[in-house]
N, C-alpha and C positions, 0 to 999 in steps of 0.2 A: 635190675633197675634200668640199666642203660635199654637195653630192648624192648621194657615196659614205654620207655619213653621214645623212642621210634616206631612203638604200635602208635602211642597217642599223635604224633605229628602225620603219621598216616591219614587215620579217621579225620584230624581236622582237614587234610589237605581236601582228600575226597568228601568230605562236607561242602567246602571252599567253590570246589567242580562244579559240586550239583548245584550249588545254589546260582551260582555266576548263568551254568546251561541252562535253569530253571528261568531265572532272569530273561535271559537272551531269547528261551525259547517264547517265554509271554511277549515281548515286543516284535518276534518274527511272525506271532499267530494273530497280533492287532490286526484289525480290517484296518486299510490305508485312510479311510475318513478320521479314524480316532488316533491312528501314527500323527496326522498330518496338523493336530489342535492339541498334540504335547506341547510343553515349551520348548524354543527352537534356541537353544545354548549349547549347542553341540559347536567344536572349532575342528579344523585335520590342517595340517601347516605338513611342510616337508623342504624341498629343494630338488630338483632334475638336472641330470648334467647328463653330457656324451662321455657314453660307454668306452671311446675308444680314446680321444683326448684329455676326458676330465672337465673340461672347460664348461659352464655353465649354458645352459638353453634356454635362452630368454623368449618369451612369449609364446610359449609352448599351454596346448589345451589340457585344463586339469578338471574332467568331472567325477563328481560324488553319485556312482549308483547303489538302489539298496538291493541287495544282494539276492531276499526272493523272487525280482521280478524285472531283476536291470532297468528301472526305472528312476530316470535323471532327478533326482533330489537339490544339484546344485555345482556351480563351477567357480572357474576363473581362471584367468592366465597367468602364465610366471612373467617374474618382472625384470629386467635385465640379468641381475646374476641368479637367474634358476630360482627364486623362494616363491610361493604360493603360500596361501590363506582361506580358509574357505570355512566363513563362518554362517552362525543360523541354522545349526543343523539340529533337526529333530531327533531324539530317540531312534535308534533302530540298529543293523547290522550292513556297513557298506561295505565297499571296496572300491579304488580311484583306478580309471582309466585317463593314460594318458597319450596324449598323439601329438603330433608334431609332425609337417612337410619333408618326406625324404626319410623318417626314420620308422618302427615298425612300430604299431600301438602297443602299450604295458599295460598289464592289470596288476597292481596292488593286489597283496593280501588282504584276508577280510580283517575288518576291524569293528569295535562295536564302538558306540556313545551311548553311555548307563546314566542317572544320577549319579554313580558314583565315580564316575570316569568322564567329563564330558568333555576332557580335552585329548585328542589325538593328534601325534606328530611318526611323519611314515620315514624321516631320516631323507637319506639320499636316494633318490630312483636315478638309475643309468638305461640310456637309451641308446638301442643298438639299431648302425645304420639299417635300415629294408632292403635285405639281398636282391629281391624282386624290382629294387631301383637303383642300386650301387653304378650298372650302365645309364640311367639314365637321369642321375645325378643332375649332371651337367645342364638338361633339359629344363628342368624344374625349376633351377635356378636363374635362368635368363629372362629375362624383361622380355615379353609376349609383343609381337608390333604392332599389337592391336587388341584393347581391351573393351566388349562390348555389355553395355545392358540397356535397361530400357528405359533408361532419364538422360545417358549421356554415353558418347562414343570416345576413348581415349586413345589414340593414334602414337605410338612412338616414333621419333624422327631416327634416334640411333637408327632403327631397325630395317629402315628402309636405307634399300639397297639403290633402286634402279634412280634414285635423285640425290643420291651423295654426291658433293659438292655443286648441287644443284641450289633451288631458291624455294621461299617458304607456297609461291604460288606452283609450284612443276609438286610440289608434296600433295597440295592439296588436291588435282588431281587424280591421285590414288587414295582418299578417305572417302568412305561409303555418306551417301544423302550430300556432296559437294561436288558440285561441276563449276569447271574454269571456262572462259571464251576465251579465243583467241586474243581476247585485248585485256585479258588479264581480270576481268570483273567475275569476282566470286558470287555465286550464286549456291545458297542451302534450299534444298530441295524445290528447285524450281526459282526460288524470287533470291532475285537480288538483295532485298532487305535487308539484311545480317545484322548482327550487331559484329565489331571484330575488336577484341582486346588483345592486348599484352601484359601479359603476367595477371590479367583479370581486371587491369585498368585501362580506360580509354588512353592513349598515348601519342603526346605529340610528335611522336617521329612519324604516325601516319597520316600528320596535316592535315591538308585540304584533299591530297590525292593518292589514297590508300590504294591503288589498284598498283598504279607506279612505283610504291614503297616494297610492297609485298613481293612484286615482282626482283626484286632487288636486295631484299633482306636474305643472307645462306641461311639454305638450311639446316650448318653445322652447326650455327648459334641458337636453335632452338631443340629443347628437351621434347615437349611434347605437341599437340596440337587438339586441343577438346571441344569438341561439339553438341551442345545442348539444345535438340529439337524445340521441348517447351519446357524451358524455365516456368519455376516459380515466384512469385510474389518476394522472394526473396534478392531477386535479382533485378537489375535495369528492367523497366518495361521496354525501348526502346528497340525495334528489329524486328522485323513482322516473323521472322521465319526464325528466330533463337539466336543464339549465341555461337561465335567460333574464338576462341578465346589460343591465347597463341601463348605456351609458356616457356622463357627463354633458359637456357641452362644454369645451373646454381647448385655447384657440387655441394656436398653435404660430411664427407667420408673424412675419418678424422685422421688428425696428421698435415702434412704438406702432400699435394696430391696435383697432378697437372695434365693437361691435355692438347696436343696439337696438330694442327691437320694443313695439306698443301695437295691442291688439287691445278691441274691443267685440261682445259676442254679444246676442241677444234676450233677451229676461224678464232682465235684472239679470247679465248676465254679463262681468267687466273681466280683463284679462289684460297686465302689462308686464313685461319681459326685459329684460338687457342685458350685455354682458362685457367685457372689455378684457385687453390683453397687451400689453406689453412687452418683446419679446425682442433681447439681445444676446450677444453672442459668450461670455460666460461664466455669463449666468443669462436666467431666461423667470418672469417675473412674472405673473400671471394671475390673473381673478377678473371673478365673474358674480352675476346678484341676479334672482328671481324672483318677483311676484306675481299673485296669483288670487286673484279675486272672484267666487264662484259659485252664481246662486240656480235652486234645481232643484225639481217636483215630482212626486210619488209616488201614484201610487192602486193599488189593490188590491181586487178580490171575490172570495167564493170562498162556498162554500158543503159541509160536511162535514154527513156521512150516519149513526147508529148504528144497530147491531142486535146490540142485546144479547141474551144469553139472557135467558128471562124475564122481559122486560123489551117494552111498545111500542117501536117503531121511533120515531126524530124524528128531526130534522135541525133547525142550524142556518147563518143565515146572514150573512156579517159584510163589509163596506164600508168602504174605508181610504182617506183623504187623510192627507198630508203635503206640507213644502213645506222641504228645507231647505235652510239658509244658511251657507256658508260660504266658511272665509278661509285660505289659504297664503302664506306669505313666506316664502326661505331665498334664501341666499348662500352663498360660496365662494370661499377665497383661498389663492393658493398657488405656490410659487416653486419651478424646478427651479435648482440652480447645476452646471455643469459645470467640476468642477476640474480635470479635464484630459482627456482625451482615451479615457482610459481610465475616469476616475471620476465618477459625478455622483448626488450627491444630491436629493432631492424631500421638499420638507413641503405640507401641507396642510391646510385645515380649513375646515369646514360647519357652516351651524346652518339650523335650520328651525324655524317655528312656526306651528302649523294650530289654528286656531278651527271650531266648527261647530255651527250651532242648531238641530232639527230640532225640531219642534211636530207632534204626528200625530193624530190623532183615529179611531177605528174603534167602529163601528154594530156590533152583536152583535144578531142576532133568532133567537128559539127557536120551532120549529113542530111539532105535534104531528104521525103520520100523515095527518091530514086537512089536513094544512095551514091548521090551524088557530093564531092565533099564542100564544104560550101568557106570554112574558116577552119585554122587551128592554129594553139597557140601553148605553150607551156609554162608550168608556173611551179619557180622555185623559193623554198622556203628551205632558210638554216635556223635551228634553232638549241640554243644551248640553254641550259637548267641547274640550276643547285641549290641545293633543298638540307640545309642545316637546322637542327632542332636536340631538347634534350629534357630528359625527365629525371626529375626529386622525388624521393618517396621516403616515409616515414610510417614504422607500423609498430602499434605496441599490441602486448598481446598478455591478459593477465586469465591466471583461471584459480580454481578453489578445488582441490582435490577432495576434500570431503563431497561437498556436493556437484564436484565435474561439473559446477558451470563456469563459464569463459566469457568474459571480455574483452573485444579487439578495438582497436582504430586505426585507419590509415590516413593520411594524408599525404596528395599527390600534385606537382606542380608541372604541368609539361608546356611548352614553348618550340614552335617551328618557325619558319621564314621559307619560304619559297621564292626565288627569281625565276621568272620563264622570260629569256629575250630570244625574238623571232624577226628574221628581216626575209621579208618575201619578193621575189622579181617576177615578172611578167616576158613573155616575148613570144614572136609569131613565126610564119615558116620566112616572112620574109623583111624580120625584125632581129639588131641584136637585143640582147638582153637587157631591160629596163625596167632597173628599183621601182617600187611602187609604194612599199608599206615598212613602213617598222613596229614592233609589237613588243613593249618594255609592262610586265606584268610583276608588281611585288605582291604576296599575298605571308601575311602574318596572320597564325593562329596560336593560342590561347589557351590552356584550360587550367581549373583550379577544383579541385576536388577534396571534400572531408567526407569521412562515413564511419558511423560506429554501429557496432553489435552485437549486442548480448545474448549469449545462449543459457537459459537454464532447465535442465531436467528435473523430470517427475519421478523418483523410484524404478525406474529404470524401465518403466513404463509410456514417459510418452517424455514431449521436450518442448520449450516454449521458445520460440526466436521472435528477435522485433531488432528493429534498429532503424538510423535516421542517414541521409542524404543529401549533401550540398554540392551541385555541378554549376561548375560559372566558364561559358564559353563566350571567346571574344577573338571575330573573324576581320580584318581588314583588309581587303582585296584594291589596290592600287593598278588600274590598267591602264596604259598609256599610249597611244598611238599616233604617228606619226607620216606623212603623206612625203613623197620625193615631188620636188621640185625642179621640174628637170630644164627650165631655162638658167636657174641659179645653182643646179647641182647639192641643194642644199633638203634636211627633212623640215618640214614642217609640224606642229602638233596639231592635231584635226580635233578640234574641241568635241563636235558631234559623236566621236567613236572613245574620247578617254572618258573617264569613268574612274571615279571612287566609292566601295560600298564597303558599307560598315556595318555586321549583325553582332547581336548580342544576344545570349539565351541563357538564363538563370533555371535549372531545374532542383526542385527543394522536395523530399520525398518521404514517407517515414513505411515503415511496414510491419506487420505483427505474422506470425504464424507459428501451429502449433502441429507436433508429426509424433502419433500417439502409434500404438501396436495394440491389437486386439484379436486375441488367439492365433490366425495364421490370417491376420489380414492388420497391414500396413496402410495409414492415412495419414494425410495431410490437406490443410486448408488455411488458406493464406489474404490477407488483403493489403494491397499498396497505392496509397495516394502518393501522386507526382503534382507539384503545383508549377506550371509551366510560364516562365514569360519571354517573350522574347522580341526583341525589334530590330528594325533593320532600315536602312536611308542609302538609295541611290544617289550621287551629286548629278551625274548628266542626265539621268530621267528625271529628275525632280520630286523621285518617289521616295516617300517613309512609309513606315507602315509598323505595327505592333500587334500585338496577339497575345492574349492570359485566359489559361484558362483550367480549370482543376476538374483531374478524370482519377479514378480508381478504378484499382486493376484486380479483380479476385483471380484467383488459380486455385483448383482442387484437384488431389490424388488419389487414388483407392488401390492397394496391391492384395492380390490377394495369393500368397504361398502353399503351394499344391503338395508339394515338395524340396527337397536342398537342391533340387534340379529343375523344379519346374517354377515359374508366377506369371501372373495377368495382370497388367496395368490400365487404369482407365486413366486419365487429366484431360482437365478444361484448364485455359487461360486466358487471358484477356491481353492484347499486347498493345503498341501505339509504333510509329515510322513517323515521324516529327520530317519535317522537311529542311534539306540541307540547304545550305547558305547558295549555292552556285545553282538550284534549283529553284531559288528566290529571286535572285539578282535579275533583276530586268535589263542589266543592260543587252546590248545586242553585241555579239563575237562576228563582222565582218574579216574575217580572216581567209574564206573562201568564199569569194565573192560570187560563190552559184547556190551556195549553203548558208546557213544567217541562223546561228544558233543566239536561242536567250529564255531570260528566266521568267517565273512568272509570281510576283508577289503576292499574288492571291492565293497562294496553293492552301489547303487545309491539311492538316493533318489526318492518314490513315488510321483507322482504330479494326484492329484484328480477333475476333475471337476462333480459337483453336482450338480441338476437342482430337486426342487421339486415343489408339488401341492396341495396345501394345502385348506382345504374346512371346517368352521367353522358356527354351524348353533346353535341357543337356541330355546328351543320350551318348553313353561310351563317347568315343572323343568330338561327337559331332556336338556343337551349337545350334540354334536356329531362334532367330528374333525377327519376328512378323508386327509390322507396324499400320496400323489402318490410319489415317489424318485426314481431317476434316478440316480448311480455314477458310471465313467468310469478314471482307474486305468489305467497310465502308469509308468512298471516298478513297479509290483507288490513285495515285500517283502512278503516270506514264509519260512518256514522249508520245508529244503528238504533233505529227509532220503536214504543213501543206504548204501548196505552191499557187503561187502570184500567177495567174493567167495568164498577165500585160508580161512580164518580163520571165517566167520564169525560172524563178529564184524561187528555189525551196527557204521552208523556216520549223525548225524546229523549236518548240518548246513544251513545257510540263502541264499537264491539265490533272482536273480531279474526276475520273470516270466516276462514275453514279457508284457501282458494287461488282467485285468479284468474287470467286465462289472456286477451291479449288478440293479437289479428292483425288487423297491418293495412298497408292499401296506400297509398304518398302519390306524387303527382306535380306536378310544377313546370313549368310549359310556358312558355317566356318567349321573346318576338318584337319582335326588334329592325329598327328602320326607320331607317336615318339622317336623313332628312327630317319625316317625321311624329309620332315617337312609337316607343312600344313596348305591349305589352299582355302580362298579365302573368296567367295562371289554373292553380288552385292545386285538388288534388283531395283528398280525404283519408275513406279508408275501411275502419272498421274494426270487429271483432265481438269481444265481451267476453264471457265466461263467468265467471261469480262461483260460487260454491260458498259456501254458508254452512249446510250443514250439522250445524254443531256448536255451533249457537245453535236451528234449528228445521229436525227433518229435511227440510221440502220446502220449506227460505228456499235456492234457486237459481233463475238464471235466465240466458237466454242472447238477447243483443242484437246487432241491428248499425245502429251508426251511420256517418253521413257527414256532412261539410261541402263544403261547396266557394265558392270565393269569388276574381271577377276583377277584374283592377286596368288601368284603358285611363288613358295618359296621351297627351298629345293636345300636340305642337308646333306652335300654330295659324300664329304668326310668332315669328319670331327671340326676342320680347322676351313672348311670351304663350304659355303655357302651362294646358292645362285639364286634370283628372284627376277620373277617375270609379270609382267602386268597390262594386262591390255583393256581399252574401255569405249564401249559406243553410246553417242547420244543419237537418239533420233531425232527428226527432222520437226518442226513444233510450226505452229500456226500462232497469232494474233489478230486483231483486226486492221492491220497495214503493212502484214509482214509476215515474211513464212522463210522461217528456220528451214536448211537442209540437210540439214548433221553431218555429225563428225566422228572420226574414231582415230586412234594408235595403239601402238604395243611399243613397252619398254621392257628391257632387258637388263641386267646389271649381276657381277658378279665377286665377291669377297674372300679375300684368303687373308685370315690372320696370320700373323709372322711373329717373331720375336717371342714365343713360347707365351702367344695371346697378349703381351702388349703393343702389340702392333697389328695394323692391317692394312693391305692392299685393294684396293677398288677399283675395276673396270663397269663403267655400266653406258647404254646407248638409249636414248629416248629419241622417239618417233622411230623406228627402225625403216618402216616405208614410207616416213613420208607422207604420211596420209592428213595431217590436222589441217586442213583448211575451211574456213570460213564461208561457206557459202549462201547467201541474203538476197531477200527479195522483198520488196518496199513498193506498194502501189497507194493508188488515190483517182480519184475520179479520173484526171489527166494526164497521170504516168505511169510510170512504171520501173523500175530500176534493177537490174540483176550484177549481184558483186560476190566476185569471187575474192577473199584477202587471205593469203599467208605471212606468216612470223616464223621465221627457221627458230625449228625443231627437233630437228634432226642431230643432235647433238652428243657427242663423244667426251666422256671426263675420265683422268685415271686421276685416284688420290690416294695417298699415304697418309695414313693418321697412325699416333703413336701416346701413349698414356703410360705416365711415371707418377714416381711417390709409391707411397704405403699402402698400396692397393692390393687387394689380398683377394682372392677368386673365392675360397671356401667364406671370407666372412661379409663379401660378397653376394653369395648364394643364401646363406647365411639372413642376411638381411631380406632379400628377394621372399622365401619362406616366411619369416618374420609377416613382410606386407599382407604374403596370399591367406597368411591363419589368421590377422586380424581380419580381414575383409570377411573370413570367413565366420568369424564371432560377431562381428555385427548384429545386434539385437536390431536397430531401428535401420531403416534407409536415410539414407541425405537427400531431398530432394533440393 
C-alpha cells in the first residue's frame, strides 16, 4: 500500500513536469507578434545588494530579457535600498540582467510568467566587485573635469588644477568655445554677447560691471561652470552666443560635512574659502564664505599717428603704469526642507563686498613729422571702488510620482550699489602737478524676478514643458563731476559733464515646449514670447527715450542615436542681445580728455538666428564632438570710433551695423587613460563678416579667427596629480581694428595628504609671460598701435582640507549612481 502510493505521487509529479514544459514550450514557440498582444500582467520584484558588504545598491540597472532571443522585454532601476519592480510583463520565459558602475554584470536564473504564475520574485541578488576594475575603482568614481555633449559643456572647478586659488575669469580660460581678453571681458565663441548667471539666475552681485566681478569672484566658491551654446526656448532668449551659467558650491552629503581652503600667490596675493552642510532626513542646511586679496599690475604703450587734411602730420606717444588693489568677501546661507516626499522647499541668500584701488599714471609725448618733440605732459588718476550687493532666493519644487510630473517656482531678489570715486591730475615736463578733475560715480542696480514651470510626461514617450517669466530691472547711474579751481584751491561741480540716468526694463515671457522620442531619434520644438518694455532719461542731455516691443523665439532639435556611443545633433534658434544701460546712456565720460567715450540712445536691439551641427562619437576611451554653427545678426551692436579733425579727440560710441554673418567649426577631442591621465584639445574656427554699410559705405570687413587650446592632466601616483594647460588665439581682423593674438601655458600640481582629506597645491600661470594685448585701431586720419599687459604670471600654493562624515566608497558610490542614471536616460534635456 505504502509503495502503491509513491508510484501514484510519482506519475502525478511527472504528469505536473510535462505539462508545466508543455506550457512553457508553447509560449517559447509563439512568433513574438503573438507573445507581444498576450496580456501583459506579468510582475518580477527582487532586491540587489553588494556581495562583499551586504549593503544595499541603489539605482543599479535591472533588465527583463526573454531568454530565446535576449531581447529587452522591460526594466528599471533599484531604488535606494536595493528593491526593483518590473511590471507588464507578457507571457513568456526570462531571466534579469543586472549591471551596475564598477561591479560585474549578473544574470538571473530563468524564470517563467504562466497564467498560472504571473507573479515572480528573484529574492536577493549579490554583486561582486569587476576584478577587471578593482584597480581602477578609484578612477570611475571621481568627478571627470570636464563633461562634454552636444547641447551643453560641464567644466568642474574642483578639478582644475593650474587656477586653484585662482578667480572664476583665469578658469574660464581653460573651458573649451570661452576666451578671456586681457581686460577680463568673456567672450563664447567669438562675441561677447553671453548671457552669464549664477546658480542659473541673473545675480546682483555682477551689477553694472560683470567683467570686474568675475575677475574677483575665487574660484574655490564655485562647483561648476556650464556652457550652453544654443539654448532652448526654454531658457532666457537674451545673449546672442548662449549662456555660461556659473554654479556656486552647495554641498549635499549627509551628516555634518565641511570644507576649507587658504591659498598665498606672489606680489601681495591671499585667498581663504570654506563651507559646511548639515544634512538630515527632512532639511540640508548649507553655507560657505569667500576671501581675496589681490594686488595686480598694469602697463601699457602705444603710440597713435594723424593725418589730417591740411594739416602736418604728428603723432603721439603715451606710457602707462598701474598697480591695483583689491579686496572681495561674500558668503552664503541657505536651507533646503523636505516636507515630504513630494514637496520641498529652498531659501537662500548671499551678500558680497569688493573694495578696489587702483592709482595709474600715463606719460603723454607729442611729436612733430620730424620727430621732433613738441609738448609733453603726464596725467594722474587714483581711483578707489566698492561694490556691495546681495541676493534672496526662494524655490519650491512639488512633483507627482505616479505621473513624474513636476512643478517648480523660484523667486529671486538681487540689489547692488556701486561707488567708483576717481580724482585725476595733470602736469608738464616744466609744470608741478595740478588737480584738474574729480569723478564721484554712484551706480545702483536692481532686479526682481518670478518664474514657474511645469513639467509633464507622456508614457514615457515624450514630455510637455511650458512655463511663465517676470524680469524687473531698475538701473540708476549717479555721475558726478567736478573741476579744480586753482585760484580758490577749491572743486567745482561742472554741470555740463554730471549726469543722472535712470533705465528701466520689465521683461514678461511665457514658453511652451515638447521633447518626444521616436525610435532612435530624439526631438524637440519649442516657442518663447518675451514682451519687452523699457525706458530710460538722461538729466544732462535732456534725453528720454522708451521702447516696447513683442518678438518670439522658436528653437528646434532633432537627435538622431546611431548607437550608446554615437548621435548627430541638428538646432535652430532664434536669440535677442537687448542693449545695456551704459550702452544707452548718452552722456559723455570726459575722463580722458583725448578719448570721449558715450552712449547712444538710439541703439536697437540685436535679433540672432542660429542654426548648428553637431557630431558626437565614443571609441575605446577617445571622445570626439565636431560642432558646425551658423549665426546671422540683424542690427549688429559695436563700437564705433571717430576723431574730430579740428582738435583731435577721439569718440567712442555704439552704433547699429546693418548685419553680420559668422561660421564656424569647433571640436573637442578628449583621451581617456585609466592609469595616467587624460588630455583634453579643443579647436575652434571661425569667419565673421560684418556689414556696416549704413553708418559708412565701405565700413565692411570680412575675418577668420581661431583658437585653440590643450588641457594634459597627468596621474603621476595614486595621491599626485599634475595638469598643464596651454592656449592660443589668433590674431582677428574688424573693420577699425586688427587683433594680434595672444597665447600662455599654465602649469599646476596637486598632492593629496592626510589619507585624501587633505591636499596641497602648487600651480604657475603664464609661465612665459607671454599674455599680452596687442591692438591696432585706424580710421581715415589715424592710426593707433597698443601693446597692454595685466601680470600674469602668477604663483599660488594652497592647502585645502575636508571633514565630517565623508566617506570615499559612499562617495564613489554616489559618483556611479549619477553616471547609470545619465545613462538610463530615455529622453534628452534640452
Amino acid at each position: 500500500m505504502k509503495c502503491g502510493k509513491i508510484v501514484l505521487w510519482l506519475c502525478m509529479g511527472l504528469s505536473f513536469v510535462r505539462v508545466q514544459a508543455q506550457q512553457a514550450g508553447q509560449f517559447r514557440n509563439l512568433p513574438d507578434s503573438v507573445r507581444q498582444n498576450m496580456p501583459k500582467i506579468g510582475k518580477v520584484s527582487g532586491q540587489v545588494m553588494d556581495g562583499a558588504t551586504g549593503e544595499p545598491v541603489g539605482f543599479a540597472s535591472v533588465a527583463v530579457l526573454s531568454v530565446p532571443d535576449s531581447s529587452l522585454v522591460g526594466g528599471n532601476m533599484t531604488d535606494e535600498k536595493g528593491n526593483f519592480q518590473i511590471s507588464e510583463l507578457p507571457y513568456g520565459r526570462y531571466c534579469l540582467q543586472i549591471s551596475f558602475v564598477g561591479y560585474s554584470t549578473r544574470f538571473s536564473d530563468p524564470f517563467g510568467i504562466m497564467p498560472q504564475n504571473t507573479e515572480h520574485h528573484s529574492g536577493v541578488i549579490k554583486l561582486n566587485t569587476s576584478a577587471s576594475r578593482l584597480k581602477q575603482i578609484d578612477v570611475v568614481g571621481e568627478k571627470s573635469e570636464f563633461n562634454n555633449s552636444l547641447d551643453r559643456k560641464v567644466y568642474n572647478v574642483d578639478k582644475n588644477i593650474v587656477n586653484t586659488g585662482g578667480t572664476v575669469t583665469e578658469v574660464m580660460q581653460n573651458i573649451p568655445s570661452v576666451t578671456v581678453d586681457i581686460d577680463g571681458r568673456v567672450s563664447l565663441r567669438g562675441s561677447e554677447n553671453v548671457s552669464i548667471l549664477i546658480d542659473g539666475k541673473p545675480s546682483g552681485m555682477l551689477g553694472s560691471d560683470r567683467k570686474a566681478v568675475l575677475d574677483q569672484i575665487p574660484a574655490s566658491a564655485v562647483d561648476q561652470i556650464e556652457v550652453i551654446t544654443n539654448p532652448s526656448a526654454k531658457y532666457e532668449a537674451s545673449g546672442m552666443a548662449g549662456i555660461i551659467n556659473i554654479k556656486t558650491k552647495k554641498e549635499k552629503m549627509k551628516g555634518l560635512n565641511g570644507n576649507v581652503s587658504a591659498g598665498v600667490g606672489s606680489n601681495d596675493k591671499y585667498n581663504l574659502s570654506g563651507g559646511l552642510n548639515n544634512r538630515t532626513a527632512k532639511t540640508n542646511i548649507h553655507t560657505n564664505f569667500s576671501y581675496r586679496n589681490d594686488t595686480r599690475s598694469t602697463t601699457g604703450t602705444g603710440i597713435q599717428q594723424h593725418y589730417f587734411p591740411d594739416r602736418e602730420p604728428y603723432y603721439y606717444t603715451f606710457n602707462s603704469q598701474g598697480t591695483r588693489k583689491s579686496e572681495f568677501v561674500s558668503g552664503k546661507v541657505g536651507a533646503d526642507f523636505y516636507l515630504d516626499q513630494r514637496n520641498v522647499i529652498g531659501i537662500s541668500g548671499s551678500a558680497n563686498r569688493r573694495t578696489e584701488y587702483d592709482p595709474d599714471q600715463v606719460e603723454y609725448s607729442f611729436f612733430n613729422n620730424s620727430d621732433v618733440l613738441m609738448h609733453s605732459y603726464y596725467n594722474f588718476s587714483n581711483g578707489d571702488e566698492s561694490n556691495e550687493g546681495y541676493d534672496l532666493n526662494l524655490d519650491y519644487k512639488r512633483s507627482w510620482p505616479s505621473s513624474k510630473s513636476e512643478f517648480t517656482f523660484t523667486g529671486s531678489l538681487s540689489e547692488n550699489q556701486r561707488i567708483d570715486f576717481s580724482r585725476n591730475s595733470n602736469s608738464n615736463l616744466y609744470n608741478a602737478l595740478i588737480p584738474y578733475q574729480l569723478n564721484d560715480n554712484v551706480n545702483d542696480f536692481g532686479a526682481l524676478t518670478f518664474q514657474a514651470d511645469l513639467l509633464r510626461p507622456f508614457d514615457d514617450k515624450g514630455k510637455l514643458e511650458s512655463g511663465l517669466r517676470s524680469s524687473q530691472r531698475d538701473i540708476a547711474n549717479n555721475q558726478m563731476v567736478f573741476y579744480y579751481k586753482e585760484k580758490s584751491g577749491n572743486y567745482l561741480e561742472d554741470p555740463l559733464k554730471t549726469d543722472r540716468f535712470v533705465f528701466k526694463e520689465h521683461v514678461m515671457a511665457a514658453y511652451a515646449m515638447y521633447t518626444g522620442k521616436l525610435k532612435k531619434f530624439d526631438y524637440n520644438a519649442g516657442l518663447r514670447a518675451e514682451l519687452t518694455d523699457n525706458e530710460g532719461e538722461s538729466e544732462s542731455a535732456t534725453t528720454s527715450f522708451s521702447n516696447d516691443y513683442l518678438s518670439f523665439f522658436p528653437s528646434a532639435f532633432l537627435r538622431y542615436n546611431f548607437e550608446k556611443s554615437r548621435e548627430l545633433q541638428i538646432s535652430y534658434t532664434k536669440r535677442v542681445n537687448r542693449p545695456e544701460s551704459r550702452t544707452l546712456n548718452p552722456y559723455a565720460d570726459y575722463s580722458d580728455s583725448l578719448f570721449i567715450r558715450r552712449g547712444n540712445p538710439d541703439l536697437k536691439p540685436e535679433f540672432i538666428h542660429s542654426l548648428e551641427l553637431a557630431h558626437n562619437r565614443t571609441i575605446g576611451p577617445l571622445n570626439l564632438t565636431a560642432s558646425l554653427y551658423f549665426r546671422h545678426t540683424e542690427d549688429l551692436i559695436s563700437r564705433f570710433r571717430s576723431i574730430d579733425t579740428a582738435s583731435g579727440v577721439a569718440t567712442m560710441m555704439f552704433r547699429n551695423f546693418s548685419t553680420s554673418q559668422n561660421l564656424g567649426f569647433e571640436t573637442v577631442l578628449r583621451y581617456q587613460h585609466d592609469k595616467f591621465g587624460n588630455v583634453m584639445a579643443t579647436f575652434n574656427v571661425y569667419r565673421n563678416e560684418i556689414n556696416g554699410s549704413n553708418i559708412e559705405p565701405d565700413l565692411q570687413s570680412e575675418s577668420t579667427q581661431w583658437f585653440t587650446r590643450v588641457n594634459v592632466n597627468i596621474r603621476a601616483t595614486k595621491s599626485t596629480n599634475l595638469q598643464i594647460t596651454g592656449n592660443y588665439m589668433a590674431p582677428n581682423n574688424t573693420p577699425v581694428s586688427r587683433f594680434r593674438g595672444m597665447s600662455g601655458v599654465d602649469a599646476g600640481i596637486r598632492q593629496d595628504i592626510w589619507k585624501g582629506k587633505g591636499s596641497l597645491s602648487l600651480n604657475v600661470t603664464d609661465i612665459f609671460n607671454t599674455r599680452k594685448f596687442r591692438i591696432k585701431n585706424f580710421g581715415d586720419f589715424y592710426e593707433l598701435n597698443l601693446v597692454r599687459t595685466r601680470e600674469s604670471r602668477v604663483a599660488t600654493l594652497t592647502l585645502a582640507y575636508r571633514f565630517g562624515k565623508q566617506d570615499n566608497q559612499s562617495q564613489r558610490r554616489r559618483s556611479q549612481r549619477n553616471q547609470q542614471q545619465e545613462m538610463n536616460m530615455e529622453m534628452m534635456d534640452f
